[in-house]
C-alpha positions in Angstrom: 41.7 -22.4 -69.9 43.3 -25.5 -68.5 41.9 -28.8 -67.7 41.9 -28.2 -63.8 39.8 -25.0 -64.8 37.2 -26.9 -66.8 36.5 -29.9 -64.3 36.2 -26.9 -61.7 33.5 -25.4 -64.1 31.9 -28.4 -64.8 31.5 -29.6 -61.1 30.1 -25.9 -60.3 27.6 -26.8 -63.4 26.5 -30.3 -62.2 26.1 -29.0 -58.5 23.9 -26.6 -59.8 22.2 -28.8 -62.2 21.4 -31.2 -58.8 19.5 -28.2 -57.4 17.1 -27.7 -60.1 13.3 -28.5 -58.7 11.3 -28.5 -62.4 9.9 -25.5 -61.0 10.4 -22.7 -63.6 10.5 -19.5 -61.7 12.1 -20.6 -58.9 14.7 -22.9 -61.1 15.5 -19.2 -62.8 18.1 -18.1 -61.2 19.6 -21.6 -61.0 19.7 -21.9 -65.3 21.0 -18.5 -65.3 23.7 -19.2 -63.2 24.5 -22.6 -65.4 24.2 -20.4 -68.4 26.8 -18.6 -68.0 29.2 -21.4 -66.5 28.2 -22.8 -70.0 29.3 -20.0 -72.0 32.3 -19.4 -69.9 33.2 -23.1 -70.4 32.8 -23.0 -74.0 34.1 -19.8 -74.2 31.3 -18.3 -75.8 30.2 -14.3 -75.5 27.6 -12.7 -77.5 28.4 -11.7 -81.5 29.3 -8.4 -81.9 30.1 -7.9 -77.8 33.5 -6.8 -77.4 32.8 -7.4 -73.3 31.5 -10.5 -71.0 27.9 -11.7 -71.5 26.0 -10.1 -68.4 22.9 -11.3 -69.9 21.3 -12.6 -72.9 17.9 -12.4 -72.8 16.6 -15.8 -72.8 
């Protein structure tokens, strides 16, 4: 991944982060959505999953 790919991700995360009200149920779909920016920034995917996260669970 290069660094212009990254700073994308990150600015996607922090614009998302912005919209967050503290409001759990409606703030779902928002953390989901910087969840998987997260993973895809760190490059992170499930153990034992041989394919993309599509959810986790949490």
């Amino acid at each position: 991944m290069s660094e212009v790919q990254k700073q994308e991700l990150e600015a996607q995360i922090a614009d998302l982060k912005s919209q967050l009200t503290g409001d759990m149920f409606a703030d779902m779909e928002l953390r989901d959505q910087i969840h998987n920016l997260e993973m895809k920034l760190k490059g992170v995917k499930p153990m034992d999953s041989s394919i993309d996260c599509i959810g986790c669970g949490s």
